[in-house]
NULOMAR-158905 format. One record per residue (C-alpha): residue number from 1; x, y, z. Coordinates in steps of 0.2 Angstrom, whole numbers, plus 5000, padded with zeros to 4 digits. Layout:
BEGIN
<num->NUM, px->X, py->Y, pz->Z>
...
***
This chain:
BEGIN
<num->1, px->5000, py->5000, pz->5000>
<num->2, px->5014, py->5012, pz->5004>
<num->3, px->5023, py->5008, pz->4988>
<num->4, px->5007, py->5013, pz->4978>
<num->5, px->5003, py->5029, pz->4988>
<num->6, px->5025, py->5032, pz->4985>
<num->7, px->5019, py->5027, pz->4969>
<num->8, px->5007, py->5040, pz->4964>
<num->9, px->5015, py->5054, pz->4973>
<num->10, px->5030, py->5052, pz->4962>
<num->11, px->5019, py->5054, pz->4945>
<num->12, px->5011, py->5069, pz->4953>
<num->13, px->5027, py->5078, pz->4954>
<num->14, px->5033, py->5069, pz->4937>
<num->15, px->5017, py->5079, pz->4930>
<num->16, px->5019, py->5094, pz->4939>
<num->17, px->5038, py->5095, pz->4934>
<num->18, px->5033, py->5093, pz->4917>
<num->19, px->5018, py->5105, pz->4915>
<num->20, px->5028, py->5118, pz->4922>
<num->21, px->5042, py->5115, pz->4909>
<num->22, px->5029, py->5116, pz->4895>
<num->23, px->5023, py->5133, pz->4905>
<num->24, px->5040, py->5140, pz->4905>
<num->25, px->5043, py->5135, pz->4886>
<num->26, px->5029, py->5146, pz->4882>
<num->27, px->5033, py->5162, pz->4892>
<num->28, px->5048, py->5174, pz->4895>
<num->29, px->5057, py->5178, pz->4907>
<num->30, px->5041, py->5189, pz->4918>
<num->31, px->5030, py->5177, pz->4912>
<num->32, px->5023, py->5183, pz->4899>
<num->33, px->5020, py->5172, pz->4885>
<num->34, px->5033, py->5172, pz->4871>
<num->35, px->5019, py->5171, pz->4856>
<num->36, px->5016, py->5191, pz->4860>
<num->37, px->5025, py->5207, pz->4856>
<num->38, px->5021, py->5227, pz->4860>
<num->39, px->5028, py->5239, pz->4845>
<num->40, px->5030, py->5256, pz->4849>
<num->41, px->5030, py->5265, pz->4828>
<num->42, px->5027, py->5282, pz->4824>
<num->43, px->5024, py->5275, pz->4807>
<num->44, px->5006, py->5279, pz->4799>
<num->45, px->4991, py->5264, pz->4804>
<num->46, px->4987, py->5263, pz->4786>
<num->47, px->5006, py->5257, pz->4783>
<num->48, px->5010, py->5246, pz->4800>
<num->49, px->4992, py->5237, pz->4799>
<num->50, px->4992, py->5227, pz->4784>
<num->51, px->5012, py->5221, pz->4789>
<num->52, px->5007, py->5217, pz->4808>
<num->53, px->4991, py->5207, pz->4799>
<num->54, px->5002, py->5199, pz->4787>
<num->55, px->5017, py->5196, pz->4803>
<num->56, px->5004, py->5188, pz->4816>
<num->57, px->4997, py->5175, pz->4800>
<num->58, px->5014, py->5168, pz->4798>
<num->59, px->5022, py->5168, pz->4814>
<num->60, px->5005, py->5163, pz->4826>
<num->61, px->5015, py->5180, pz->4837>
<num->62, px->4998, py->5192, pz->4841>
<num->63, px->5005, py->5210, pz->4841>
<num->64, px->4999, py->5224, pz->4851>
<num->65, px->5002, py->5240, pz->4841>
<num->66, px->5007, py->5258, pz->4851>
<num->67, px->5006, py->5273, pz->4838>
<num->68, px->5012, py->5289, pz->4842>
<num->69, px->5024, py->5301, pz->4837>
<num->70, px->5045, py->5299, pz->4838>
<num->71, px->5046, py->5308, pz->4850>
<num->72, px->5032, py->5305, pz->4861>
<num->73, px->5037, py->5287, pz->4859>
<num->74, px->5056, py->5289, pz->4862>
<num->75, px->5050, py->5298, pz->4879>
<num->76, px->5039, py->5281, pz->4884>
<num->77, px->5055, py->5272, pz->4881>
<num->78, px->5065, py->5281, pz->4893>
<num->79, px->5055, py->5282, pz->4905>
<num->80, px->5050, py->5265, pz->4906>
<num->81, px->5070, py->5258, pz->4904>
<num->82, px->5068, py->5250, pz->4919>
<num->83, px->5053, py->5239, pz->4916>
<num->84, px->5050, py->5240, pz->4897>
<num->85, px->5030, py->5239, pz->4891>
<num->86, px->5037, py->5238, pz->4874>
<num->87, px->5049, py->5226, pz->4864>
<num->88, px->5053, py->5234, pz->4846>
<num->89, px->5052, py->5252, pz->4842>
<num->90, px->5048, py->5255, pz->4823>
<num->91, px->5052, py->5270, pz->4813>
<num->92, px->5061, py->5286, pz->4815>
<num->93, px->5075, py->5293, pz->4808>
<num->94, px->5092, py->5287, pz->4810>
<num->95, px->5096, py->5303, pz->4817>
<num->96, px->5082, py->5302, pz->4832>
<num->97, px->5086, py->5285, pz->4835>
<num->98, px->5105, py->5284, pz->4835>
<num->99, px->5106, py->5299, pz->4848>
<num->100, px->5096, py->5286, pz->4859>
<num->101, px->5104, py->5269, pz->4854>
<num->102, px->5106, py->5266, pz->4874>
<num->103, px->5090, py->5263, pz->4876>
<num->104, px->5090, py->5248, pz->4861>
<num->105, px->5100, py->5230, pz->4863>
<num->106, px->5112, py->5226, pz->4848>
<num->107, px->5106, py->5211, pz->4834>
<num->108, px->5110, py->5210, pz->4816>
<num->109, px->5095, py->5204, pz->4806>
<num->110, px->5096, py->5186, pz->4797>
<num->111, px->5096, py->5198, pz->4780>
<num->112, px->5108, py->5211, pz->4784>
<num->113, px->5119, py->5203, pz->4772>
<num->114, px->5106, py->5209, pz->4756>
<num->115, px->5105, py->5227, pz->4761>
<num->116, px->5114, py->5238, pz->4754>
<num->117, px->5131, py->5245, pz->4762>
<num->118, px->5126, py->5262, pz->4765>
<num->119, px->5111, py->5256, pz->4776>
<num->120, px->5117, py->5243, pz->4784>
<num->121, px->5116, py->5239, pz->4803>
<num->122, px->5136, py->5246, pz->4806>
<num->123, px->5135, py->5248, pz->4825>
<num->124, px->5123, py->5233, pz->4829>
<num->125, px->5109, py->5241, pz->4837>
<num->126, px->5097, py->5254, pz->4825>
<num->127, px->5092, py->5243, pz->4810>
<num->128, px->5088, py->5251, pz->4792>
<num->129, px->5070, py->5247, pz->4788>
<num->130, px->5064, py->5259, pz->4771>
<num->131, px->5072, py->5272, pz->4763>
<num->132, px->5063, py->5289, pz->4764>
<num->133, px->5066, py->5304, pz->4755>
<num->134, px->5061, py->5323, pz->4761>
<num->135, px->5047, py->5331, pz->4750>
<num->136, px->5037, py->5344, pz->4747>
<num->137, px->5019, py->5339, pz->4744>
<num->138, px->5007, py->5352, pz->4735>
<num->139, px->4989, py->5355, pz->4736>
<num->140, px->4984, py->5358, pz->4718>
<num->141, px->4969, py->5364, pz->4720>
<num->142, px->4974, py->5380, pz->4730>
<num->143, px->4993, py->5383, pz->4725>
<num->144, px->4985, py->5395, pz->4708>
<num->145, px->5000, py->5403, pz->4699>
<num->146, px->5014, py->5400, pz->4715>
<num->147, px->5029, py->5388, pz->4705>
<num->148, px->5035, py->5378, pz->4719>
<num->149, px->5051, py->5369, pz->4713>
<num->150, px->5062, py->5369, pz->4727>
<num->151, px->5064, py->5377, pz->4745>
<num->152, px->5068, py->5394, pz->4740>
<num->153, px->5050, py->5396, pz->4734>
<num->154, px->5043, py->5392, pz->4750>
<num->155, px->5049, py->5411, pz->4754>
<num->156, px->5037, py->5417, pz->4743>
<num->157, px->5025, py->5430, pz->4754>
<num->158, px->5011, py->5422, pz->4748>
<num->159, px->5013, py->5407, pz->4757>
<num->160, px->5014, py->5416, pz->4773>
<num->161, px->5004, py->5403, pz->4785>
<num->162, px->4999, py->5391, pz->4772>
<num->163, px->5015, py->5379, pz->4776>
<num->164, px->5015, py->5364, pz->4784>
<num->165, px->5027, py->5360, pz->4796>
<num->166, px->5029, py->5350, pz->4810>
<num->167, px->5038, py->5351, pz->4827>
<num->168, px->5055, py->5345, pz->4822>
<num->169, px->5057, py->5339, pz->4842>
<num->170, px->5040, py->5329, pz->4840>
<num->171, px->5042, py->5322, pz->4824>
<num->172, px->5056, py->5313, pz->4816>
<num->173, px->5052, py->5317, pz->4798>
<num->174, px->5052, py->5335, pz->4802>
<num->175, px->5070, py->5334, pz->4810>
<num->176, px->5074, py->5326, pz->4794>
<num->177, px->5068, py->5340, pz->4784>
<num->178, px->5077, py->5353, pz->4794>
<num->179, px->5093, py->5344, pz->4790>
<num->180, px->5090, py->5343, pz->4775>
<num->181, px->5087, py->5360, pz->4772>
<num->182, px->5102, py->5363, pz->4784>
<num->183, px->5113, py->5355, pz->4769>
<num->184, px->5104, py->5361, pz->4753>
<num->185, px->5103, py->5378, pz->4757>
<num->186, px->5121, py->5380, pz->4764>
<num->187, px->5126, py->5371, pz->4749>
<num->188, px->5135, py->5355, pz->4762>
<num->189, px->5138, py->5368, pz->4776>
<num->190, px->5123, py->5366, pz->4788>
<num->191, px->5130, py->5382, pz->4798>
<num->192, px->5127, py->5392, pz->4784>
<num->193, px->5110, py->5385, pz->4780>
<num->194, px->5102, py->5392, pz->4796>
<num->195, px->5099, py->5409, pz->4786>
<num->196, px->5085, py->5399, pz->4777>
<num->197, px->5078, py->5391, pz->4792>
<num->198, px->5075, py->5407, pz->4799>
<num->199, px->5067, py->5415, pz->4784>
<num->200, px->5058, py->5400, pz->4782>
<num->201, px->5053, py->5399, pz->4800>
<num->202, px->5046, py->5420, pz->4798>
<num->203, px->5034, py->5410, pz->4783>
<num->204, px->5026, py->5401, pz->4795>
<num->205, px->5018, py->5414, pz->4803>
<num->206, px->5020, py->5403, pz->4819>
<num->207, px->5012, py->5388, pz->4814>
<num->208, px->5019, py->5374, pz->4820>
<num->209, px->5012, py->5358, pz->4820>
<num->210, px->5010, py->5341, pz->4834>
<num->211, px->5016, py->5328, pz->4822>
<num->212, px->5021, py->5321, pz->4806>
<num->213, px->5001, py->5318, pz->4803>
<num->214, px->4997, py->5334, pz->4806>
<num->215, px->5009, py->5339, pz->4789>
<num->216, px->5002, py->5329, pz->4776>
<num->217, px->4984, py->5328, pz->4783>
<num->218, px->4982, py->5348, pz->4782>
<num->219, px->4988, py->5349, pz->4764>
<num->220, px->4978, py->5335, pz->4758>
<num->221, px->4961, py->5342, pz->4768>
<num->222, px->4964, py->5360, pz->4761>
<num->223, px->4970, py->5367, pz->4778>
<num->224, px->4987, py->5369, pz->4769>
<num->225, px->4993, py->5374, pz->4751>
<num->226, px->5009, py->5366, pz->4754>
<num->227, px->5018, py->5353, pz->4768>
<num->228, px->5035, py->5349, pz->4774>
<num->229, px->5035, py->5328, pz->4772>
<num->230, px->5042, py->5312, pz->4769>
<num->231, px->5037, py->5304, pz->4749>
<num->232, px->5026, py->5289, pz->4755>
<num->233, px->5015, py->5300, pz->4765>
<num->234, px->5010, py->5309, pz->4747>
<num->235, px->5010, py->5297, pz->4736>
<num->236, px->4997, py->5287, pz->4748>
<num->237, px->4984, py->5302, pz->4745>
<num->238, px->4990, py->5304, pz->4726>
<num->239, px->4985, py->5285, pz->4724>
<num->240, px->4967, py->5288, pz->4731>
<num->241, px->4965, py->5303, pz->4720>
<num->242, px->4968, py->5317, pz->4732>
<num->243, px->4972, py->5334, pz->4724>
<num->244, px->4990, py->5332, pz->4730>
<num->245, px->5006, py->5331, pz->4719>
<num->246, px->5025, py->5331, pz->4726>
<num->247, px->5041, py->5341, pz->4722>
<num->248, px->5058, py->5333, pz->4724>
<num->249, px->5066, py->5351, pz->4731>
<num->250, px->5079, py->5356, pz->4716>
<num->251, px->5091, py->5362, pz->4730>
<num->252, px->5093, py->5343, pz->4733>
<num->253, px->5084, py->5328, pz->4743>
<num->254, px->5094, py->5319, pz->4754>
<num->255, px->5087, py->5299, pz->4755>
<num->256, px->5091, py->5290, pz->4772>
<num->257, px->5081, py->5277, pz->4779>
<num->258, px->5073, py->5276, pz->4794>
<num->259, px->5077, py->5264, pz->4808>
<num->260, px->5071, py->5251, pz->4820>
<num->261, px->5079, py->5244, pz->4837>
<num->262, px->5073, py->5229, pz->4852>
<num->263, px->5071, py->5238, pz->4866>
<num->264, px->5086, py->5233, pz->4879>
<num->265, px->5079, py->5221, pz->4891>
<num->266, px->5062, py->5217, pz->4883>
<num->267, px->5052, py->5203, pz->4889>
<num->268, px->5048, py->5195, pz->4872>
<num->269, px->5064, py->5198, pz->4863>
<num->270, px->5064, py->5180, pz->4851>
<num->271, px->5047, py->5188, pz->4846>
<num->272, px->5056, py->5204, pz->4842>
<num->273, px->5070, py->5198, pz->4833>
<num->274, px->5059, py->5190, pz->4820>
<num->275, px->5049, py->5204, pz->4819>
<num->276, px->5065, py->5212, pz->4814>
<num->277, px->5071, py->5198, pz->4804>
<num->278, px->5052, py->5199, pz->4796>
<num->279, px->5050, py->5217, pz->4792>
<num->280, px->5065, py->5216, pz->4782>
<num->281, px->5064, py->5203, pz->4772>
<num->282, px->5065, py->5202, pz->4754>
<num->283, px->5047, py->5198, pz->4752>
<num->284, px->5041, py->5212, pz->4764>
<num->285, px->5053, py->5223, pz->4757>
<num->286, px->5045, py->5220, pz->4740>
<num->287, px->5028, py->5223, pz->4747>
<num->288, px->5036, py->5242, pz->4753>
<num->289, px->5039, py->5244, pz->4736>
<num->290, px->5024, py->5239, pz->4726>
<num->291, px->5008, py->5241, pz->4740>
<num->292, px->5014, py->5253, pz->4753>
<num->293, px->5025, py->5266, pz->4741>
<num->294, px->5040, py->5265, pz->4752>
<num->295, px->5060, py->5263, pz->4746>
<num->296, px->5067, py->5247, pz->4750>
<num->297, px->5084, py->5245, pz->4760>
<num->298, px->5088, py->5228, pz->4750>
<num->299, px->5103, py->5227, pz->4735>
<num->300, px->5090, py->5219, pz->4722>
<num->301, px->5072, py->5226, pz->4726>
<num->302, px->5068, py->5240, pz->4713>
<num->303, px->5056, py->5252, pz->4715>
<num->304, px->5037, py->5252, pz->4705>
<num->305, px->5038, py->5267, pz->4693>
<num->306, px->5016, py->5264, pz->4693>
<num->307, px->5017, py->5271, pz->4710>
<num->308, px->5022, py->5289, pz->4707>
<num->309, px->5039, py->5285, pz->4713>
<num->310, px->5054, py->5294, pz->4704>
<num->311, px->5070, py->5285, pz->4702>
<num->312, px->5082, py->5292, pz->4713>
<num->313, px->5093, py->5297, pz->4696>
<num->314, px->5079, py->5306, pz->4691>
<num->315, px->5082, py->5317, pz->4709>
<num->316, px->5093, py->5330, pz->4714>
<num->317, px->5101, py->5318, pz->4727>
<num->318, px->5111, py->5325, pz->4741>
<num->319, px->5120, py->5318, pz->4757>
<num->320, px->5119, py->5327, pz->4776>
<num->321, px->5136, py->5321, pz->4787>
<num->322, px->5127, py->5309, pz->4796>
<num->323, px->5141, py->5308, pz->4810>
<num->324, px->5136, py->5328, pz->4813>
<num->325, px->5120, py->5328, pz->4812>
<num->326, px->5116, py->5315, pz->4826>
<num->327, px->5130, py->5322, pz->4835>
<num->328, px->5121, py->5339, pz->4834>
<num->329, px->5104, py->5333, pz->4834>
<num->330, px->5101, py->5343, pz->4850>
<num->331, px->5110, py->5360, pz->4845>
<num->332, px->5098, py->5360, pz->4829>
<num->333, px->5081, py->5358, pz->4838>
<num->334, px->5087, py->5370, pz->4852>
<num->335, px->5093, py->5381, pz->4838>
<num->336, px->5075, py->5380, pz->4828>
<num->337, px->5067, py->5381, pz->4844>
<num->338, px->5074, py->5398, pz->4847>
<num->339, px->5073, py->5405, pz->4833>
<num->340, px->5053, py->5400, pz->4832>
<num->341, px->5049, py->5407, pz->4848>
<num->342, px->5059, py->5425, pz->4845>
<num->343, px->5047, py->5429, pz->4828>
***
């Protein structure tokens, strides 16, 4: 009798043992289970939605998405270093996201060997996810006579108050436009392109917006005649017949991509790292290109000319010095903020 009841109590632990190994397989290391992930991205619903949809039918991973703006987003990061409530952060310049790599745990993706050498992962820890160019998107319907080729035009007294422009420390994109402007206007010499800025900054008539949204939104609805944006913004309301149109600023375009980091310590980083791996792989990254009007960071993925996209030998194209800019990243928004609040 007591060999039985011996018996029995050892395949009660057995089981135990062994249900709690099962449990353990399935969660991470705070318990929560691995076949989840939270993605902080500033990037627009209509472009994360159909890639998440498309992520969470082939992995079996469910995806809890955060969308804010950069820097809104970047802020939730820091403050929850200590106990993160996310795992990826997606989207944002390399220029925001470099100056906070701390706050992001090095990997290479599987298919960092197919991108391209000028936006590959070189530090380990911000991966290159599209390339995004700085435009200027036109509302045709109220621009009339105004000829809008390039930056300087955007001087014209005219448009005084009818710009769109976001807060540049809210809103990567906008910090990517000021640099860009920075360099094409002080032909390579960002010092000297700050004369610009500040002329530019008089044109607004101190209008600034919230967020990236808030740009390409206000042309497209009328609120604006022009905006200050990235291209796949206005090509997505060109390709549902909004009054819209872009201009590649003659002055020069500089075309970086944006980036994407695991956030250090995240409880679900397997899930993270194939997100990661995922997002830029050769059949997503041909998706970008042909659906979602977005530049591709991979050698052999062309872009769709149907789309309204210009080949980038078609463009003015120039480069920033990428070491200064993300070295001066704060210098410039102080710089623009001052100059903002004194007109």
């Amino acid at each position: 009798m007591k060999k039985s009841i011996s018996k029995i109590i050892f395949l009660c632990l057995l089981l135990a043992l062994s249900l709690a190994a099962c449990s353990s397989d399935d969660k991470s290391s705070d318990g929560k289970k691995s076949n989840e992930l939270t993605v902080y991205s500033p990037h627009p619903l209509e472009f994360t939605e159909p890639l998440i949809k498309d992520f969470e039918n082939e992995t079996g991973i469910k995806v809890e998405l955060i969308s804010a703006g950069s820097g809104e987003l970047l802020k939730r990061v820091e403050s929850e270093k200590n106990n993160p409530l996310s795992d990826v952060f997606w989207g944002g310049s390399i220029s925001t996201l470099d100056s906070n790599k701390e706050l992001f745990e090095k990997f290479t993706s599987a298919n960092d060997d197919q991108v391209a050498d000028e936006f590959k992962n070189k530090d380990g820890y911000i991966t290159r996810f599209s390339v995004v160019p700085s435009v200027i998107m036109v509302n045709k319907n109220l621009i009339g006579d105004i000829k809008i080729e390039g930056y300087e035009d955007l001087l014209n007294k005219e448009l005084k108050g009818k710009i769109a422009n976001a807060d540049p420390s809210k809103s990567s994109s906008s910090l990517e436009q000021l640099i860009n402007q920075l360099f094409a206007m002080g032909n390579g010499d960002p010092e000297k392109g700050w004369d610009y800025v500040t002329k530019l900054i008089k044109n607004l008539d101190g209008k600034l917006l919230s967020g990236s949204s808030a740009v390409y939104k206000g042309v497209a609805d009328g609120e604006y005649t022009v905006g200050l944006t990235f291209e796949e913004a206005a090509l997505n309301y060109i390709k549902n017949g909004a009054p819209v149109e872009i201009i590649y600023p003659k002055e020069g375009v500089i075309a970086k991509a944006d980036g994407m980091g695991i956030i250090k310590n995240a409880s679900n980083k397997e899930s993270a790292e194939k997100f990661v791996d995922y997002v830029t792989s050769k059949e997503v990254q041909q998706k970008l290109t042909s659906e979602l009007n977005r530049r591709s960071i991979l050698k052999d993925v062309s872009i769709d000319k149907t789309t309204g996209m210009k080949d980038l030998s078609e463009i003015t194209i120039i480069k920033d010095d990428e070491e200064w800019s993300n070295a001066h990243k704060e210098d410039m928004l102080n710089e623009y903020k001052d100059i903002f609040t004194s007109n």
